[in-house]
C-alpha positions as CSV (number, residue, x, y, z in Angstrom):
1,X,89.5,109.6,58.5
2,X,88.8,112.8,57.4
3,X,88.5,113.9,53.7
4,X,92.4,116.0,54.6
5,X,94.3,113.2,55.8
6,X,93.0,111.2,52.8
7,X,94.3,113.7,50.6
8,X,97.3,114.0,52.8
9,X,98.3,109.9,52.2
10,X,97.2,110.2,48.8
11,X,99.6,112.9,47.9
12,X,102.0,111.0,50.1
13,X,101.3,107.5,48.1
14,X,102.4,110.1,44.8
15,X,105.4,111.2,46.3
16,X,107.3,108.5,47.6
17,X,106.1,105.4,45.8
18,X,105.2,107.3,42.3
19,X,107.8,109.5,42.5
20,X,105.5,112.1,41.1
21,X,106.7,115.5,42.9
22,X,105.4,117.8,41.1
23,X,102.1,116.4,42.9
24,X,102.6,119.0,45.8
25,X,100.4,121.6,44.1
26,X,98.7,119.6,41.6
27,X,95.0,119.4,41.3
28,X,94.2,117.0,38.7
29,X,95.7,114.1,37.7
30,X,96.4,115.3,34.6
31,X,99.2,117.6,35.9
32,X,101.0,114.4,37.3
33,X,100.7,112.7,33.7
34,X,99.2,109.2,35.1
35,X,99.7,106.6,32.5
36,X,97.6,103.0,32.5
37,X,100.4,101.6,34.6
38,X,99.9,104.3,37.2
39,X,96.5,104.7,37.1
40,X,96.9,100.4,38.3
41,X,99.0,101.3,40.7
42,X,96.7,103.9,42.3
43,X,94.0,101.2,42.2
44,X,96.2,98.4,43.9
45,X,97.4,101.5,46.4
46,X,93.7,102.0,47.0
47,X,92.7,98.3,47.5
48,X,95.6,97.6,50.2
49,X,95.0,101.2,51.6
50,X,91.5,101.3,51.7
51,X,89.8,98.0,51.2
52,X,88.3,99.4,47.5
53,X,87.7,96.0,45.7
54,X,87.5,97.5,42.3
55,X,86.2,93.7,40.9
56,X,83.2,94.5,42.9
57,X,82.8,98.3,40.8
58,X,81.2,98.9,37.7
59,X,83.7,99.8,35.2
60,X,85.1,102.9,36.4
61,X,86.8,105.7,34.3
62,X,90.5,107.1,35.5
63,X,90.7,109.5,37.6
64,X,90.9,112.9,36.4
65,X,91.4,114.9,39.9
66,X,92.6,114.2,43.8
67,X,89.0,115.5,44.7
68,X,87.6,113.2,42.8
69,X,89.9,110.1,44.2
70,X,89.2,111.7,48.0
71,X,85.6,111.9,47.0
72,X,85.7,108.1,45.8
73,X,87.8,106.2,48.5
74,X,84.9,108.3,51.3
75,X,82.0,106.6,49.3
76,X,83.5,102.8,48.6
77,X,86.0,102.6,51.2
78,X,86.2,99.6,53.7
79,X,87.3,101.2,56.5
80,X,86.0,104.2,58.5
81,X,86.6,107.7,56.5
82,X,84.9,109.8,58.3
């Protein structure tokens, strides 16, 4: 899976479960004003998506852009990303 359709089902993920819709042209997370209790449901999103086992991470800060959560599911994801 390339790094676009992982951007593509992220956004996706946003819109319809998050109701976030301003996240069509946002770039950071910021923009979409994730909370702790979204920031969880990203993670649990990105466990059932992706395979991320987040109890296997180190402590890992929110994220603060969808680069940055494209760039992370490509390094620890389960399944193939490329």
């Amino acid at each position: 899976m390339t790094g676009n359709l992982i951007e593509q089902k992220i956004r996706h993920f946003f819109i319809e479960d998050m109701v976030k819709d301003n996240v069509r042209n946002a770039a950071s997370t910021d923009e979409l004003d994730l909370d702790s209790l979204d920031q969880t449901e990203l993670r649990v999103f990105l466990d059932e998506d992706f395979g991320i086992k987040f109890s296997e991470l180190p402590d890992i800060d929110p994220f603060t852009t969808i680069e940055e959560i494209v760039e992370f599911i490509q390094k620890h994801s389960r399944i193939e990303t490329v």
